[in-house]
N, C-alpha and C positions, 0 to 999 in steps of 0.2 A: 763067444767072446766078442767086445766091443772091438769094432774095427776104430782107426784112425779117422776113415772117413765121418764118423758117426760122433766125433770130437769134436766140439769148436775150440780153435786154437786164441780167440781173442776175448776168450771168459777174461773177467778181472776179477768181479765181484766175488767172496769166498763167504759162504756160513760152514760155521761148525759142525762134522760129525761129533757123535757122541759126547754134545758138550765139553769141547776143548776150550777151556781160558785162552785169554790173548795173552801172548809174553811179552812185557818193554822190555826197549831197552839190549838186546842183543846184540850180537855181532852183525857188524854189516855184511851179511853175506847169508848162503846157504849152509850155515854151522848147524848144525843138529844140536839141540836141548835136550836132556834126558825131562821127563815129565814125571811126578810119581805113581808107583806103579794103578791103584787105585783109579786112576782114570782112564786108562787105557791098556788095561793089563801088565803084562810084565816088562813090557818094552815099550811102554810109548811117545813117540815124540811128537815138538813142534818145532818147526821153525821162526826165524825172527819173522817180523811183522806179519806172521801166521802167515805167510805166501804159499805155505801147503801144508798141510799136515799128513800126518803118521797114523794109521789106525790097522789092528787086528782084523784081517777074514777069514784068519784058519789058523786054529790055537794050536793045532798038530804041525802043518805045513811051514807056519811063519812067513805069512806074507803079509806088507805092508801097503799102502798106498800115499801116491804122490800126485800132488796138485798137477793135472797136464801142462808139459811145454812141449812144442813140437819140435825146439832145436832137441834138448834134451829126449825126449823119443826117438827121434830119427838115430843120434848115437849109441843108444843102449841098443836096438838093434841090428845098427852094422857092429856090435861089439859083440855081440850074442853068437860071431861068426866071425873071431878074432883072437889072436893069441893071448891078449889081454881076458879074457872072457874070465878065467878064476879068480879074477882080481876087481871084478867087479859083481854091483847086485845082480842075481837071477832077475830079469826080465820076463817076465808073463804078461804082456800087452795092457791092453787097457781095459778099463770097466767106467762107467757113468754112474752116481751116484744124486738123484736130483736132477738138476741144470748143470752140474760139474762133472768134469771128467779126469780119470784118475790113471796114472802110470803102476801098476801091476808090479812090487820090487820085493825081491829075497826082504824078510826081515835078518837085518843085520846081528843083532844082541837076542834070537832064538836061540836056546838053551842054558844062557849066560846069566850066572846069579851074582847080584850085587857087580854087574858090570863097571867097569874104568874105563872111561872113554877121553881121544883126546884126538881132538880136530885142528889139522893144519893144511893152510891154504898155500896152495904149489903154483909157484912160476915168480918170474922179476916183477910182475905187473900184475893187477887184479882189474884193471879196464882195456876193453876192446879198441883198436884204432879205430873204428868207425865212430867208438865215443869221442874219442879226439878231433876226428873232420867236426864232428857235429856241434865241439862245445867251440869252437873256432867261428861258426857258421852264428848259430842262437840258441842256445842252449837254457832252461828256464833256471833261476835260481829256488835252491833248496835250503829254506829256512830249519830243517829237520836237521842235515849236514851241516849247517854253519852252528849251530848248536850244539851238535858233537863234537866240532873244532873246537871250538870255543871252553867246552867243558875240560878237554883233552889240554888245552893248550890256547890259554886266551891272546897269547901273541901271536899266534899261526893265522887267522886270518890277515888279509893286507885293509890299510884303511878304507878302501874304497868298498870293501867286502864287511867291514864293520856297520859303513856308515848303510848300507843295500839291507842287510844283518840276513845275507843270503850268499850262498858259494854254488856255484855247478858242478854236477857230481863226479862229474871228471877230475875239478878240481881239488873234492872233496879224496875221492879215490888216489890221485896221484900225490897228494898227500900225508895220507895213510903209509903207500908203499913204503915214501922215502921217509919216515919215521920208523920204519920198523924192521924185522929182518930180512922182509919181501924183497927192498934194494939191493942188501950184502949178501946174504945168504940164499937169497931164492925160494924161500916161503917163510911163513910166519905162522906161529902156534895163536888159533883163534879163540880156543876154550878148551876148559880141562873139567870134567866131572868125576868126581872119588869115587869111593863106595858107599861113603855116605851120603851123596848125592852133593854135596857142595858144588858149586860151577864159579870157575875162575877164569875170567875173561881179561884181565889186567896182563897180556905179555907184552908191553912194550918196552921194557928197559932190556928185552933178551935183543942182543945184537952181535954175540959174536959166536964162534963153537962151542968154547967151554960152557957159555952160557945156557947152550940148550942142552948141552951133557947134565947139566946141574937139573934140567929142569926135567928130564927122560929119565935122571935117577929118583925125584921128586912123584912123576907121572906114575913110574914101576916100584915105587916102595924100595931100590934096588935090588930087587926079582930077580937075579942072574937067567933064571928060565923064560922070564919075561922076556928078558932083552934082547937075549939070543933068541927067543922066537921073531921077535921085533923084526931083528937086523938079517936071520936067514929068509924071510920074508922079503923083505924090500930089496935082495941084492936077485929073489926071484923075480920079482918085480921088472926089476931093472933090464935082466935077461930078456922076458916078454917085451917089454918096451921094443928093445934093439930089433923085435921080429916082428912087431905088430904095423903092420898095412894104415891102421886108422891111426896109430900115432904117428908116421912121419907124415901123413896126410891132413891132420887136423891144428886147428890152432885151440889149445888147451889152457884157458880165462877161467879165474874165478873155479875152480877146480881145487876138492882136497883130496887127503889121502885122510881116512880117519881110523883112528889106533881104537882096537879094542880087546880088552882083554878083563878074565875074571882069576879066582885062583887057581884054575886047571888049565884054560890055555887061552892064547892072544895070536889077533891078526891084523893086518892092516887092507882097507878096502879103498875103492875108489872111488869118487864119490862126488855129487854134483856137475851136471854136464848142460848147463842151462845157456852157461856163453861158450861152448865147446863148439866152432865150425869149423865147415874142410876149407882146405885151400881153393884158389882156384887157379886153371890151367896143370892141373895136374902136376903141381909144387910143395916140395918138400920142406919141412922144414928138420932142424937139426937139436934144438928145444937146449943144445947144452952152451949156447953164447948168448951174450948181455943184449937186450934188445934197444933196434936203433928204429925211429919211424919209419915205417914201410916195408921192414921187414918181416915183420910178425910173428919175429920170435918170443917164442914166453918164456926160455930159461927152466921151464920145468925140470931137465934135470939135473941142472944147478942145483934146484930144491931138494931131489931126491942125491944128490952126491953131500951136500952136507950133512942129512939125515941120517945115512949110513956112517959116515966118519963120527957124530957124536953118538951113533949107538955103540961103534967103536970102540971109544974113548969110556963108555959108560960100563962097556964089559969089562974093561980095563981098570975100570977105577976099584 
């Protein structure tokens, strides 16, 4: 097995396995795509701007591979030796491929026919405070970003950002949050793929509970077996949390929980760990208050206490 050391952590440049297409247009972030199956078997994915991709090396096993980050390595293996470990993908080290090197992960959607999946991104915030010294300091502009404002919302840039026809991705980022339920509720629902494979990425008008109740009933066909698998899940979740070592110890950015389920059973996993670092000085944090600069709370389970209440509500209904 490929060691870490045998990684170089400052690849950028990415080609294609097995002739993966490039996807526009995505969620900004590490939201998983479903692909059809045809190109990469029965599970295969991409990510947005193809920053890793998804591929088959053992049609029994189910494992998949991810583009190396060495923040994200270093956490999947202090996790692999942590309460949280069921709730995240199996870890199998790394392997090279080419000039790339690859994160070793549980395939998620192994055994899963005609999969529902649905990706939501946890915490108050989805940018790092380092990003904020940095956009403070010089930060470049992103004509990519001001394009996505723009498309979103042509009054959301300020004039001087019009006239640039560029925003910093901080900018970009903290404006996202507070358009969406990332602010109020502590995460935001990034994409949703049916069984027929449709992908819906449009959840910005969801901003309150009922509204995501409406949308978990929508996500689960209202599955009553779904839901309660859903909600007995995440209140285990929650448990593990309260005991796990790397959660009061990490700051937890840009991190989802992603729902999966087919017509026999559903789970939810944890998922993306790419801006996930520890504290330092041996400091905790508490993940369930509104974050204030220099605290580096994420509110994570903000995110996860509303999620539980509209699965709630959705059993309920």
């Amino acid at each position: 097995m490929t060691t870490r050391q045998e990684c170089s952590s400052h690849v950028t440049c990415f080609s294609f396995y097995a002739s993966v297409p490039l996807l526009e247009n995505l969620p900004d972030h590490d939201a998983l795509v479903y692909e059809p199956a045809e190109l990469l078997g029965p599970a295969g994915w991409t990510s947005r701007h193809v920053c890793y991709s998804f591929f088959h090396t053992d049609t029994k096993g189910g494992e998949v591979l991810k583009l190396y980050s060495e923040v994200e390595a270093n956490c999947l293996d202090c996790l692999m030796r942590d309460p949280l470990r069921p709730f995240v993908p199996q870890y199998h080290g790394l392997v090279t491929r080419g000039e790339l090197c690859y994160i070793r992960l549980e395939d998620l959607l192994s055994g899963l026919k005609r999969p529902v999946i649905m990706d939501c991104k946890m915490g108050v915030r989805t940018y790092q405070e380092d990003e904020l010294i940095k956009a403070r300091v010089k930060a470049p502009l992103r004509s990519d970003m001001y394009q996505k404002m723009v498309k979103m919302d042509p009054s959301a840039p300020s004039a001087e950002e019009h006239a640039q026809k560029g925003v910093t991705k901080w900018r970009y980022l903290q404006w996202r949050d507070s358009t969406s339920s990332t602010s109020t509720l502590g995460f935001r629902i990034e994409g949703v793929m049916m069984e027929d494979g449709s992908i819906q990425r449009d959840f910005r008008k969801i901003q309150t509970l009922a509204q995501v109740t409406e949308a978990l009933l929508y996500f689960t066909r209202s599955q009553l077996d779904t839901l309660r698998a859903y909600h007995s899940r995440l209140l285990a979740l929650s448990d593990a949390l309260k005991n796990s070592p790397f959660f009061r110890t990490h700051e937890v950015i840009g991190s989802s929980l992603l729902f999966v389920h087919d017509h026999s059973k559903a789970s939810v996993w944890m998922i993306d760990f790419g801006k996930t670092t520890p504290l330092p000085d041996s400091r905790e944090l508490r993940h369930n208050v509104p974050w204030s600069e220099g605290s580096r709370e994420d509110g994570y389970l903000i995110g996860l206490s509303s999620l539980v209440t509209s699965l709630a509500q959705a059993i309920k209904t």
